[in-house]
C-alpha positions in Angstrom: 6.0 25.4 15.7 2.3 25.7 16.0 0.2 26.3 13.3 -1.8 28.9 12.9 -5.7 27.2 13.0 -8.5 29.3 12.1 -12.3 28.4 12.3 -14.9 29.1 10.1 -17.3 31.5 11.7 -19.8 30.1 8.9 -20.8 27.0 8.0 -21.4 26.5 4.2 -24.3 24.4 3.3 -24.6 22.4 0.4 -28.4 21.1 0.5 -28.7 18.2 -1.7 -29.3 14.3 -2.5 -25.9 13.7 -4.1 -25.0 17.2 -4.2 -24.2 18.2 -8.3 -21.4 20.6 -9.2 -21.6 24.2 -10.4 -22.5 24.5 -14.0 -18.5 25.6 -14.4 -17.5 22.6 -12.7 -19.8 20.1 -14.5 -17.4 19.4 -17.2 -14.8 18.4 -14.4 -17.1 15.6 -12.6 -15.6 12.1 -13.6 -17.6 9.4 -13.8 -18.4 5.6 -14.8 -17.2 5.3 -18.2 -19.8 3.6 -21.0 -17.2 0.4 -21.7 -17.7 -1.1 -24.4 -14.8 -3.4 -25.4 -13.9 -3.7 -29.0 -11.9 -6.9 -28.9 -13.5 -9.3 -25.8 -10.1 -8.7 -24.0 -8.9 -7.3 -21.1 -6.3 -4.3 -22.8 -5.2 -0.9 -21.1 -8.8 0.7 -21.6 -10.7 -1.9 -19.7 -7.9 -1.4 -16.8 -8.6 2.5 -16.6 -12.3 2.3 -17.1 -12.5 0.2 -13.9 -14.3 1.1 -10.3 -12.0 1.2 -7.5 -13.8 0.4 -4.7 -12.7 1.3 -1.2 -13.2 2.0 2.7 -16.6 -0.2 3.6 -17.9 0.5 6.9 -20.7 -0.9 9.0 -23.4 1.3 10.3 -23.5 1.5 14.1 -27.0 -0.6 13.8 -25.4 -3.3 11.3 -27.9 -2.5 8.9 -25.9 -0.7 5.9 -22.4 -0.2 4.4 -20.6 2.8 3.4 -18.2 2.9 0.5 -16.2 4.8 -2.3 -15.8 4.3 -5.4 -13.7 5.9 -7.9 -13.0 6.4 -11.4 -10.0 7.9 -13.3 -10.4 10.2 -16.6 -7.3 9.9 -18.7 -8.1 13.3 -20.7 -8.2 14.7 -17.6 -5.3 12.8 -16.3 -6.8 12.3 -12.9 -9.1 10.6 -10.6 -12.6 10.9 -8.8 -13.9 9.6 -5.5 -17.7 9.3 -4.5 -19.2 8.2 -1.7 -22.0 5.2 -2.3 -24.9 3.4 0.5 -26.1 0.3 0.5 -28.0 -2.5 2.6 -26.1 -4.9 4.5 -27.4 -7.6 2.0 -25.9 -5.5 -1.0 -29.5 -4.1 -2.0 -30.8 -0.6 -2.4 -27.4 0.7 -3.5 -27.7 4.7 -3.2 -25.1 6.7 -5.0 -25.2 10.0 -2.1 -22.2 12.6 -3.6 -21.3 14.0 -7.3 -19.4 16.0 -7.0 -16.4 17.3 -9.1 -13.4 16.7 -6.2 -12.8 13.5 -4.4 -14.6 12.6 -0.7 -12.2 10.5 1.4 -12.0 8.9 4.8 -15.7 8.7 5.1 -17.6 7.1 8.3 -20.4 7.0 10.0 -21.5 9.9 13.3 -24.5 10.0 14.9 -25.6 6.8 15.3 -25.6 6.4 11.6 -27.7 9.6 10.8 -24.9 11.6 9.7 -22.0 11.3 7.6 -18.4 12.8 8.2 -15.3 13.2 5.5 -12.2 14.5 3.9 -12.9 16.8 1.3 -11.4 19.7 -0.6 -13.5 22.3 -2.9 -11.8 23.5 -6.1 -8.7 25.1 -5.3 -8.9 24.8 -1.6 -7.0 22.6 1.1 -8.9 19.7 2.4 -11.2 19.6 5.4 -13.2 17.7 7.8 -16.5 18.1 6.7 -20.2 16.4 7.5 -23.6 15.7 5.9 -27.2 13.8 6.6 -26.4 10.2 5.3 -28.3 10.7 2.5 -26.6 13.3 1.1 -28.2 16.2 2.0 -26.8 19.7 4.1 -23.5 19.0 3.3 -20.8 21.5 5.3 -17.6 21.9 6.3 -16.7 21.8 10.3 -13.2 23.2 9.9 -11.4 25.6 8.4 -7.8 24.8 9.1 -4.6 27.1 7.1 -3.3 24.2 5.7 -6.0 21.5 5.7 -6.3 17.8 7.7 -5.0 14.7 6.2 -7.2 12.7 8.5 -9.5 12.6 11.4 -10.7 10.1 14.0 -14.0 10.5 16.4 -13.9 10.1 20.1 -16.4 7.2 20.5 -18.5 9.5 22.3 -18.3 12.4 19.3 -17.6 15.3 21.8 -13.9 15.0 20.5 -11.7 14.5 17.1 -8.3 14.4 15.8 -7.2 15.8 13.3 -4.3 15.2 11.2 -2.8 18.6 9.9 0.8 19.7 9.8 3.7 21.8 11.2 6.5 23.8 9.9 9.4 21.5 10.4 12.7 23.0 8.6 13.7 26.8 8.7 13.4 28.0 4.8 16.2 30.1 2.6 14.4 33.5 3.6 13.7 32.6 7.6 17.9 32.2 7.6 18.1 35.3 5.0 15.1 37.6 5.4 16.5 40.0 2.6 16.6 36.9 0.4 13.0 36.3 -0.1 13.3 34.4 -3.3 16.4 32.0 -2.2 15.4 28.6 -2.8 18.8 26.7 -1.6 17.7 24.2 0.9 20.5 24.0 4.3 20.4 21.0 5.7 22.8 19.7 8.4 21.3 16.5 9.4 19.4 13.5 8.1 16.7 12.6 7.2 16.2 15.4 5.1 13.4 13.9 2.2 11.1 11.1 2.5 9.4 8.7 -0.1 8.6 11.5 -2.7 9.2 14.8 -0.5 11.4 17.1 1.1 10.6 17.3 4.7 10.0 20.9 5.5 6.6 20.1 7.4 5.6 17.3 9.6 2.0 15.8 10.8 0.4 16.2 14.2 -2.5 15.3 16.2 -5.0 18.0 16.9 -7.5 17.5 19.2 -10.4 19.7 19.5 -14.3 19.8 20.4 -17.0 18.6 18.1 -21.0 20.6 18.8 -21.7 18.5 16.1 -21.4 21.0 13.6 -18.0 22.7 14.1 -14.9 21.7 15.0 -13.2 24.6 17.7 -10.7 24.6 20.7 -7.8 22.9 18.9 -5.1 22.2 20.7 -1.7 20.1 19.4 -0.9 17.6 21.6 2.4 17.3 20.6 3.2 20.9 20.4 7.3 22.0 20.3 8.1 18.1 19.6 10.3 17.9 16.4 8.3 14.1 15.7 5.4 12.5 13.2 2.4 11.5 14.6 1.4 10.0 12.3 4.9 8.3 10.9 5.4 9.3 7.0 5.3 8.0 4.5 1.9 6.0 4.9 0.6 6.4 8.5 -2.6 7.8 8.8 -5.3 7.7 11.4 -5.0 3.9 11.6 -2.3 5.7 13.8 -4.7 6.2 16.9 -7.1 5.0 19.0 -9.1 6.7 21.3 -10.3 4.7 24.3 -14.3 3.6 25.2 -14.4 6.1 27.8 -13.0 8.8 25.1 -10.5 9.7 28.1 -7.4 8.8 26.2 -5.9 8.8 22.7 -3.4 6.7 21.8 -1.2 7.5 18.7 2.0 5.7 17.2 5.0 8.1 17.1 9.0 7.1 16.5 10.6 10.3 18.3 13.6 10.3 17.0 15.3 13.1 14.9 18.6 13.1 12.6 20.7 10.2 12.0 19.1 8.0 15.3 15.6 8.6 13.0 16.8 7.9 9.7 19.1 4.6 11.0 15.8 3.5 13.6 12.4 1.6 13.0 11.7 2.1 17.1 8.0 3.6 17.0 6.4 3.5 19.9 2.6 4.1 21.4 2.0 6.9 23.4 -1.1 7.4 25.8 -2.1 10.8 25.8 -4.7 11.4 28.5 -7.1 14.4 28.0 -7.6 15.5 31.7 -4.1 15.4 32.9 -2.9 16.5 29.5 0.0 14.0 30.1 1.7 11.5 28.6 2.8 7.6 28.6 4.9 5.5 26.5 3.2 2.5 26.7 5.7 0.1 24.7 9.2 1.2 26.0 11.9 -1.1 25.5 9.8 -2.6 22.6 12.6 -1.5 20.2 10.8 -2.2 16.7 7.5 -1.2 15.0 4.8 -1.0 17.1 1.8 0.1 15.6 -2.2 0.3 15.0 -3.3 0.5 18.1 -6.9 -0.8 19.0 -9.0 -1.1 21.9 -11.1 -4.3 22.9 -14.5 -2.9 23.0 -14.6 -2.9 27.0 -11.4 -1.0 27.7 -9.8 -4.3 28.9 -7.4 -4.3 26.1 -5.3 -2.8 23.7 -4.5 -4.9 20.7 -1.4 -3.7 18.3 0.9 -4.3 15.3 4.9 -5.2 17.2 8.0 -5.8 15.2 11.1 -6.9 17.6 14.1 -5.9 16.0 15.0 -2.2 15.4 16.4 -1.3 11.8 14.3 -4.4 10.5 11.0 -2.5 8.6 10.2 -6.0 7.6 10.2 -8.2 11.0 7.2 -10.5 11.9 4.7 -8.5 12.8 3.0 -10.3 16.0 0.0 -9.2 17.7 0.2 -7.9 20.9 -2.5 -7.5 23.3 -1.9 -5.1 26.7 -4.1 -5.7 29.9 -5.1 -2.0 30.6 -5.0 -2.8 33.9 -1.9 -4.3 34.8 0.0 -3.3 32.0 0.8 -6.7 31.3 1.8 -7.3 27.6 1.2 -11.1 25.4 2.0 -11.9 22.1 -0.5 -13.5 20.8 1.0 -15.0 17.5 4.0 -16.3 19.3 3.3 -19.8 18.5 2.0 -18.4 15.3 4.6 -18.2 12.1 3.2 -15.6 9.8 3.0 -11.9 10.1 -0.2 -10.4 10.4 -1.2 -7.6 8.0 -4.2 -5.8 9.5 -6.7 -6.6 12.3 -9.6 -5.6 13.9 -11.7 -6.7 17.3 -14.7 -8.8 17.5 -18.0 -7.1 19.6 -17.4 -9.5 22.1 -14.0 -8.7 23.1 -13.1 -12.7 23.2 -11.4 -12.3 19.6 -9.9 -10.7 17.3 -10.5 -11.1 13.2 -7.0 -10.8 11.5 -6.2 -10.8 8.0 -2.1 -12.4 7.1 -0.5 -14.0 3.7 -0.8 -17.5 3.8 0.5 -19.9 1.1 0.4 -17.3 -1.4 -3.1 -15.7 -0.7 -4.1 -13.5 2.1 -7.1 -15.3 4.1 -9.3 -13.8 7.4 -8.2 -15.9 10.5 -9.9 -15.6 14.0 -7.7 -15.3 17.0 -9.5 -16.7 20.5 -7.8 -14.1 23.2 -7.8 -16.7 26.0 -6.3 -19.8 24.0 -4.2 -17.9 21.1 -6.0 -20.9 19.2 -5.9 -19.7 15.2 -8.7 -20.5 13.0 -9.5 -19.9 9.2 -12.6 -17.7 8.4 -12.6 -17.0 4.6 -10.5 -18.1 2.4 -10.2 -19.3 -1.5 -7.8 -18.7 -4.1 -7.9 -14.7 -3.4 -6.5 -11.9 -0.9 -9.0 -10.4 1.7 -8.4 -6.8 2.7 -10.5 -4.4 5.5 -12.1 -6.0 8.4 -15.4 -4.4 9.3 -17.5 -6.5 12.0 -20.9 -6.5 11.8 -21.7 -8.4 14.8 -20.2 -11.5 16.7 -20.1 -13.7 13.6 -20.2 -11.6 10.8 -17.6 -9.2 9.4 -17.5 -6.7 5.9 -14.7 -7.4 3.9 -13.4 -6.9 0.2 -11.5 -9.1 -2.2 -9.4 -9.5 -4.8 -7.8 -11.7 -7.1 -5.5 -11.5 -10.4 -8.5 -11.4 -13.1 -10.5 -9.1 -10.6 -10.5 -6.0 -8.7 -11.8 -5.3 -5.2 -15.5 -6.0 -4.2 -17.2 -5.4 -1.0 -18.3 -9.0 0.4 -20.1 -10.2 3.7 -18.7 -13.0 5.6 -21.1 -14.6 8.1 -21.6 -18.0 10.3 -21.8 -21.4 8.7 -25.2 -22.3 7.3 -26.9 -25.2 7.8 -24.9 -27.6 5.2 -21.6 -26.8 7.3 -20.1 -23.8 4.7 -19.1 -20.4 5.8 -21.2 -17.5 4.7 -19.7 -15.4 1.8 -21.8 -13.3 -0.1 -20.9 -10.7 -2.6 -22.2 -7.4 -2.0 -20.9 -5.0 -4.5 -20.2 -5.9 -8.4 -19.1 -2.4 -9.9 -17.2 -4.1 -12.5 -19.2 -7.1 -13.5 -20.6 -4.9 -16.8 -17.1 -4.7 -17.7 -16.0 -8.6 -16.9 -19.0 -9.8 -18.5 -17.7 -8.4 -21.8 -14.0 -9.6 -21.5 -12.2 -13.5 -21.6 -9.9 -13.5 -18.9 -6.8 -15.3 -18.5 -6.3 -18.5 -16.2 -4.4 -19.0 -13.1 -2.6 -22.3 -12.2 -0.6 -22.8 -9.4 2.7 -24.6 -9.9 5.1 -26.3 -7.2 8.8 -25.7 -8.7 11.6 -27.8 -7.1 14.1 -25.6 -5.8 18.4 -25.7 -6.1 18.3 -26.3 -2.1 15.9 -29.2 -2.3 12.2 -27.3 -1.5 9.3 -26.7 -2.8 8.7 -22.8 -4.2 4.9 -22.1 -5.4 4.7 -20.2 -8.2 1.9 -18.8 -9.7 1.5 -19.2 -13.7 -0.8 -16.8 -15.6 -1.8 -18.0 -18.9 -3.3 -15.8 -21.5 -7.3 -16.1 -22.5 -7.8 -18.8 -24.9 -5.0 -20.7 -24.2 -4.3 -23.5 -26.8 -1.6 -25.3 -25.2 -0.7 -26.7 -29.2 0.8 -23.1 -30.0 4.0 -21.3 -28.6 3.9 -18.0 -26.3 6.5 -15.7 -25.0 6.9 -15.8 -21.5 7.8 -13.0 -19.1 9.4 -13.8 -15.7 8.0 -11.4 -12.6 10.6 -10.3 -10.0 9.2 -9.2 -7.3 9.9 -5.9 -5.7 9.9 -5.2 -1.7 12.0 -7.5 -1.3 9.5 -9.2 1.3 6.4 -8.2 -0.2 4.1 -11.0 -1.4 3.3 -12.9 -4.6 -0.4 -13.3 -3.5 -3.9 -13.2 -5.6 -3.3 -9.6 -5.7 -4.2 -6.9 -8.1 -2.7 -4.3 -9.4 -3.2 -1.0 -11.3 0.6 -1.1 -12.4 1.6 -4.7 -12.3 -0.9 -6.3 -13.3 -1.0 -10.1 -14.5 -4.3 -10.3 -16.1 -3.4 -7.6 -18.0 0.1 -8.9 -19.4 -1.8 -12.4 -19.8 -4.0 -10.4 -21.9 -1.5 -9.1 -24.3 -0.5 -12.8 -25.1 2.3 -13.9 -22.4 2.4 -16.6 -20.0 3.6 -15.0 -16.7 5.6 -16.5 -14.2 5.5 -15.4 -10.7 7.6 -17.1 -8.0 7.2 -17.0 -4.5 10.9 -16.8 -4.6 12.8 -16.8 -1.0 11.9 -13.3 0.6 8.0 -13.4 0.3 5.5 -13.5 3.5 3.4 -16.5 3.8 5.7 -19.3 3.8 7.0 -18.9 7.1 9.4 -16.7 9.0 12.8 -18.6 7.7 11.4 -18.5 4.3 10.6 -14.7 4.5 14.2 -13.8 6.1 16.5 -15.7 3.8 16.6 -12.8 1.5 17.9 -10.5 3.9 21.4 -9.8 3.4 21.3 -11.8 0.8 20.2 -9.6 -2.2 21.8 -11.9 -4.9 21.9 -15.5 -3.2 19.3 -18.3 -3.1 16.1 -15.9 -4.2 17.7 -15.5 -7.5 18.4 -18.9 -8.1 14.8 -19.3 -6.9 13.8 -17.1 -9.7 16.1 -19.1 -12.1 14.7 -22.4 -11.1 11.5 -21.3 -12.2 11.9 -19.9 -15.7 14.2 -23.7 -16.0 11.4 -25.7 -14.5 8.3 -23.8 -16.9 11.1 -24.5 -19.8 10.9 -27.8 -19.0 7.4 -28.5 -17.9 5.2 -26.2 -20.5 5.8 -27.1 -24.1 3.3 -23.9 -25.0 6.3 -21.6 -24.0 9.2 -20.8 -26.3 12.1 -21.0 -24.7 13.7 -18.6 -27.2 11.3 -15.8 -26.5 11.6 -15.1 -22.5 11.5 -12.1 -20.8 11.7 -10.8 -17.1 10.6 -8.1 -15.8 10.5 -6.2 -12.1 10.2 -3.0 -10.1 11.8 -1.7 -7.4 14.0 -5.1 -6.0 12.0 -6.1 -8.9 14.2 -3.9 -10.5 17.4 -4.6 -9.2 16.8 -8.1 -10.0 16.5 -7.2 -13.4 19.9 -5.6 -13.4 21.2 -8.5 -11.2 19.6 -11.4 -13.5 20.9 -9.1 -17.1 24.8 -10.2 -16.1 24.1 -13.7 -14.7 21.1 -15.3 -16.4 23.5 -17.3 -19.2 21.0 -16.9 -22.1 17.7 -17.4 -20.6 16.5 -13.8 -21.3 15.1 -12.5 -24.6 14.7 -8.8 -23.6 14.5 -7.1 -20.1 12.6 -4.1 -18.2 13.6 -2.9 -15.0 11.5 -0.3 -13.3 12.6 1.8 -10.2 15.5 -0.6 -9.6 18.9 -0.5 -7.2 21.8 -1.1 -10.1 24.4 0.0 -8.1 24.3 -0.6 -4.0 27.0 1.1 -2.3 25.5 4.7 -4.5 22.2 3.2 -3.0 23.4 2.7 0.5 24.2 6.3 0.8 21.3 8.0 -1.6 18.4 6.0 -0.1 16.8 8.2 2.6 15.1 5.6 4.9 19.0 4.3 5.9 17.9 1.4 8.0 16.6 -0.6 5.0 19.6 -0.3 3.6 21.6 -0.9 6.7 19.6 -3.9 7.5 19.1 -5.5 4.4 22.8 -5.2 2.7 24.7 -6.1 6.1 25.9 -2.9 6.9 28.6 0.1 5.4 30.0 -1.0 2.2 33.2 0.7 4.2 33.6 -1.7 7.0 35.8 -3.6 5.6 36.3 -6.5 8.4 32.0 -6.8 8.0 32.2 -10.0 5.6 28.1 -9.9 4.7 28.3 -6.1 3.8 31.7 -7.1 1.5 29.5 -9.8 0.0 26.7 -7.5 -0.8 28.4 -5.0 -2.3 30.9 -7.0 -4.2 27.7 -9.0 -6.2 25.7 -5.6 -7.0 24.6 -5.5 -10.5 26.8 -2.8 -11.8 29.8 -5.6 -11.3 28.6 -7.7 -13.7 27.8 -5.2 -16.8 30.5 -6.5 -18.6 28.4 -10.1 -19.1 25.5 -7.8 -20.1 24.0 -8.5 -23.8 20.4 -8.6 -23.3 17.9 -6.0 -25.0 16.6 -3.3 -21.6 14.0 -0.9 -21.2 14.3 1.3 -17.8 11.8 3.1 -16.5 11.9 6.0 -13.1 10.4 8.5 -11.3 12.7 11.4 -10.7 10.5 12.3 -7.5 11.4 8.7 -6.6 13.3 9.6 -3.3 13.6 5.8 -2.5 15.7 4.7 -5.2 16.9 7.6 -7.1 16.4 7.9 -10.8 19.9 8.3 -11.1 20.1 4.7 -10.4 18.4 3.8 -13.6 20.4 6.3 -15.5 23.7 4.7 -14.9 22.0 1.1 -16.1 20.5 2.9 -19.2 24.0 5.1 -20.1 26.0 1.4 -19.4 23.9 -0.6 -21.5 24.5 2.1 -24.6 27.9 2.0 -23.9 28.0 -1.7 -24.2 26.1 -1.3 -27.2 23.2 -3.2 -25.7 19.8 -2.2 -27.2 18.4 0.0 -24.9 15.5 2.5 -23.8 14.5 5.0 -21.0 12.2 6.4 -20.1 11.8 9.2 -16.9 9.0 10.3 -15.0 9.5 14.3 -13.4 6.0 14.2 -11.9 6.4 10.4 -10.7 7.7 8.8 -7.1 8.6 5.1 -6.8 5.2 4.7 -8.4 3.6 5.5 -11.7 0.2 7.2 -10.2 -1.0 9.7 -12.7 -3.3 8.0 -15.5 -1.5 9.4 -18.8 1.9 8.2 -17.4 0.2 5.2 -16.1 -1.0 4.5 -20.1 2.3 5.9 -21.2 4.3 3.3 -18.9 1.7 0.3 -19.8 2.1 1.2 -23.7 5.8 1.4 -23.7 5.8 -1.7 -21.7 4.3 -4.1 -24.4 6.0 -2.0 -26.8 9.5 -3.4 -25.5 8.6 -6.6 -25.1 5.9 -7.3 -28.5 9.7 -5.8 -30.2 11.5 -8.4 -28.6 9.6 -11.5 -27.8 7.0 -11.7 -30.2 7.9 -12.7 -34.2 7.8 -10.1 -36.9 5.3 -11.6 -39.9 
């Protein structure tokens, strides 16, 4: 199973200050559109011609920020990434690649001198590669059959990792040489295709010595083991961490093959150390999630991501600590009722920055090691992502909201009149904002039908005149315990939907993080129960409570459980709905208990088999899925899937789209072959967002 790894004798030098493309590839460079808005409102253009900005990081000194930003080309139907500098204090922004393919992954090496990436030249795979930090003498340092998906540094730089992968499953012609152009796939276990792929490769850790400019002496440190490091679908090199000493990487595998992998969420962190060649599994008999390993900055610790229960993906996440030492292990966040999302160490080893949903945003917190005493760093009616410290009291952040994407922003010690530091650093959208009325956000507290409070956010379009009547869309969200936070999205997006003249209603219905662990569990094995009479409560209580909506002219709308609340909602929503769109959603749960190919979300969240009969949760589950109920159906539905959606199979949304015509039900469909749980590429993403307010402008908004 090794892969063959071939080094560049060569390195290829690209000497420039923001190196430009070949005259051939000129045409192929995306880059910031010239926006100009015809109408002063947020629409589909102003969405695609926005900067993505991404992946801050400190220089070693403190004294400058590294960053991406991209921009998608709908003619050309797909995105660019380039690499930008700046000054800690957001000045002397330096634009330092252009170039017609994407650089990813970017940090700093050499004390800050140099810089090292991910990148791909036309038509090749992608490699680790490294330039001056201006720019300039740009090469590659590998030359791997295959490429890397990721690379990490030993803290010392004589040593990286690389991400690159393995032949996993034998292929129609290694079974039938003389049959070189079979294509049948034999499989004889699970879990045969993952998220949007059929698993005939897997990733592995290479380690192998850096001279600064080459990469050479790789060596796969999991050689002849049938396992992910890093775990699919999403892991990456957040996966590892090497220790101060660079004597030992750590990396997050769940080795487990078959059915035990496909039914398991039982990762664990493995120690692998590089004189011995050995190694240690240093969470056995932690039998969930553990993840994201991190070490204090003296060794002393290890700080990680831990789940308890196996077959739950979406148990607390608490944050462990290990004395390196002793090999004693704490929960930090024991006393502490919310899961934490990301995290990373302060300088002085005392404390750790964290970032967790809270009351339907996604704040910074401080964690003091010695006390487990929790305190509140940033926060404000937005979600923070990416933790990049700066020093003892500062930290690089971004954040986000519903009327505005990701910006890069510096969060530092109190000033003299008492207030936290919190300075914006980046505004690659502002020329674009500046041109546009946004919607407004209110938050709303909507009494629930077991006597609590739900928060529910309530988007109201730009120029609001509260004497007029609107439409109204309901948002299910998907997950089902993912949050309904200040987020933003490229697909889902409120501002966006507000824009097009709707007041949106999003509940925090029971399921989402940041209300507390009993809140966040109700929903498990309880697909149609109280979170659907949490979503009804709301659409009853905005009815009631916000004489601007027409109660005649209500929609709802969700993907993925999103989705299967749709369905759900279409044969038990007693007149509420005006017209309905379902994206990526379950409509039938025993077909999705068996097609799914992560089995332990099913397993976990419907009860069990829909076969054991004597199981009185599972019997409940699958007696309430929302195929059961078509019969009540007479509500207008648009359905949307990927057929590379491996998740929840498109066939899913077939059989609601082929029952609604046979009910006679107004309905549309429309299937994405390119497409996985997600709409990613731009024209389908325009396709998908034009079709959406198509549907709904039919059926919720008055014909002059």
């Amino acid at each position: 199973m090794h892969k063959a790894l071939i080094m560049s004798a060569t390195a290829l030098m690209l000497n420039a200050m923001a190196p430009t493309a070949t005259l051939a590839e000129e045409t192929d460079i995306i880059d910031r559109p010239d926006f100009k808005s015809a109408t002063g409102i947020f629409d589909i253009d102003a969405l695609e011609a926005l900067g993505r900005v991404s992946e801050p990081r400190v220089s070693p000194d403190g004294k400058r920020v590294l960053f991406g930003v991209s921009y998608e080309s709908v003619p050309q139907n797909k995105s660019n990434r380039d690499l930008y500098v700046m000054n800690i204090d957001g000045t002397g922004v330096t634009r330092i690649t252009k170039t017609a393919q994407s650089e990813n992954s970017a940090v700093w090496i050499d004390n800050g001198t140099r810089i090292a990436f991910v990148y791909a030249e036309k038509g090749t795979s992608p490699q680790l590669w490294v330039m001056n930090a201006d720019g300039t003498e740009r090469h590659a340092a590998t030359n791997i059959e295959g490429g890397i998906e990721g690379f990490l540094f030993s803290p010392d730089q004589s040593k990286v990792v690389l991400i690159s992968t393995v032949k996993y499953n034998r292929t129609a012609a290694d079974i039938y040489p003389d049959l070189s152009k079979a294509t049948g796939r034999v499989i004889d276990d699970l879990m045969y295709k993952h998220w949007d792929t059929w698993v005939t490769e897997i990733p592995h850790p290479f380690i192998g010595s850096f001279d600064g400019q080459t990469v050479t002496d790789l060596k796969d440190i999991m050689e002849g083991e049938p396992y992910e490091a890093p775990m699919r679908p999403f892991g990456g090199v957040e996966s590892f961490a090497w220790s101060p000493d660079s004597k030992i990487l750590v990396y997050t595998s769940r080795k487990k093959t078959g059915m035990e992998y496909a039914l398991s969420t039982n990762s664990d962190l493995y120690a692998y150390n590089l004189t011995t060649e050995t190694t240690t599994n240093l969470t056995e008999g932690m039998m969930g999630y553990d993840t994201n390993p991190a070490f204090s900055p003296d060794g002393r610790y290890m700080a990680w991501l831990s789940m308890e229960r196996d077959g739950y993906e979406a148990d607390k996440n608490r944050l462990f600590i290990r004395d390196n030492a002793t090999g004693q292990k704490t929960d930090l966040t024991s006393d502490w009722d919310y899961t934490i999302e990301e995290f990373a160490w302060n300088p002085n080893g005392k404390n750790i920055w964290f970032i967790a949903y809270h009351q339907g945003v996604a704040p910074i917190f401080n964690m003091e090691i010695a006390t487990h005493k929790v305190t509140t760093v940033a926060e404000g009616l937005y979600d923070y992502t990416s933790l990049a410290p700066v020093d003892n009291k500062t930290i690089v952040t971004m954040r986000h909201s519903m009327l505005r994407p990701n910006e890069i922003y510096r969060i530092g010690p109190k000033t003299k009149k008492g207030v936290k530091e919190d300075v914006a650093l980046t505004d690659i959208n502002g020329d674009i904002f500046a041109q546009l009325t946004m919607p407004t956000i209110e938050a709303k507290k909507v009494p629930t039908t077991d006597g609590k409070e739900m928060l529910t956010w309530v988007i109201y379009p730009p120029k609001f005149d509260a004497s007029h009547k609107y439409p109204a869309i309901l948002y299910c969200q998907g997950g089902p315990q993912s949050a309904v936070s200040q987020f933003w999205s490229y697909r889902w997006n409120f501002a966006l939907m507000a824009s097009n003249g709707y007041i949106m209603i999003a509940p925090n219905r029971r399921g989402v993080p940041g209300f507390g662990t009993e809140w966040e569990e109700q929903i498990s094995k309880d697909y149609p129960g109280q979170n659907m009479r949490d979503y009804l409560s709301a659409v009853d209580y905005m009815k009631a409570n916000e004489p601007a909506i027409d109660p005649a002219r209500i929609g709802a709308t969700g993907a993925s459980y999103g989705g299967f609340s749709v369905y759900w909602l279409a044969g038990n929503h007693d007149k509420r709905f005006a017209a309905l769109l379902a994206h990526a959603g379950i409509f039938n749960t025993e077909a999705q208990y068996l097609e799914t190919e992560e089995m332990w979300f099913a397993n976990w969240d419907m009860g069990g088999a829909f076969w054991d009969k004597d199981n009185a949760i599972a019997q409940r589950t699958f007696a309430t899925s929302p195929h059961r109920f078509v019969d009540r159906w007479d509500t207008p539905i648009m359905i949307s899937h990927g057929e590379k959606d491996y998740r929840i199979l498109a066939s899913q949304g077939m059989a609601a789209f082929n029952a609604a015509k046979m009910r006679g039900i107004p309905a549309e469909m429309v299937i994405f072959p390119d497409e996985n749980h997600w709409i990613l590429k731009p024209q389908n993403a325009v396709m998908w967002q034009r079709l959406f307010f198509r549907w709904f402008d039919r059926w919720l908004k008055p014909t002059k």
